[in-house]
N, C-alpha and C positions, 0 to 999 in steps of 0.2 A: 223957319225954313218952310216954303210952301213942299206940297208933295210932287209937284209937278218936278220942281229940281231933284228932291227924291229920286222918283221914276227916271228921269236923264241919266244920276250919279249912276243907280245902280241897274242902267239895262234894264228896265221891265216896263210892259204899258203902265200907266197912270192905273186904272183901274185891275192892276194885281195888289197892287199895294191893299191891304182890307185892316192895317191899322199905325199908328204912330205914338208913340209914347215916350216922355220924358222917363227915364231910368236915374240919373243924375244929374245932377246939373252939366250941361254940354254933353249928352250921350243921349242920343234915342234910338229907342230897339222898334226896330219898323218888320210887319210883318207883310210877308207877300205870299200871296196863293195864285198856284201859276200850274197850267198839266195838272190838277188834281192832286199836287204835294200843295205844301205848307211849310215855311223856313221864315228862320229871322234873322234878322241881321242888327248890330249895334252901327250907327255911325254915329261920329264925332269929331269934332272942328281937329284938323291936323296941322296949324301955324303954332303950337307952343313946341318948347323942348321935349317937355313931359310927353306928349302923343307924339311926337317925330321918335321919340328913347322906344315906345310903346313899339311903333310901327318896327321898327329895326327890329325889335328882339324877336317879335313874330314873326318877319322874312326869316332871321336866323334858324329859328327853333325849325321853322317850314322848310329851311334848305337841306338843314340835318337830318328831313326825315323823322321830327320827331310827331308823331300821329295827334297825339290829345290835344295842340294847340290850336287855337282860333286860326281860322284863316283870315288873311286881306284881300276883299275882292275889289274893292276901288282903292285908290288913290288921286283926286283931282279937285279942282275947284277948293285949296283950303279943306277938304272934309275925307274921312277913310270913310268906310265899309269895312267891315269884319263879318263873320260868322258867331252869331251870336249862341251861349251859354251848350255851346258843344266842346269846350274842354275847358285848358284852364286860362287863366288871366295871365300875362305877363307877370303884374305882380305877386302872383301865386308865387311865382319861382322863385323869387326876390331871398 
């Protein structure tokens, strides 16, 4: 994945993005420095069951109000966006 589609997915210029790394295989934690903060975020391909299970349990967890879970800020093109290592993992809960 070029950064440019990055930048698109996730709302930010090209040039906030300051890094991209593979985490696992089909997940990379992209960091973006934007207004003088710094966040990262995890994307990863959203066409299996497994990340479609993934996505759902997070809308869930996010609808109940429960605070510790990752958020989803994209959804599009085949790929989410989440909030990276600011709570727990869906399959933490498991």
């Amino acid at each position: 994945m070029e950064l440019e589609d990055l930048a698109a997915i996730l709302g930010v210029p090209l040039d906030a993005i300051t890094g991209a790394e593979t985490v696992e295989p089909g997940i990379l934690r992209v960091a973006i420095e934007q207004d003088g903060a710094r966040r990262e975020v995890l994307v990863r391909g959203a066409g299996s069951i497994a990340a479609q299970n993934h996505a759902a349990v997070l809308d869930a967890l996010a609808r109940l109000g429960f605070a510790p879970v990752p958020r989803l800020l994209a959804f599009t093109g085949g790929l989410m966006a989440e909030t990276a290592f600011e709570g727990l993992t869906a399959l933490a809960l498991v």
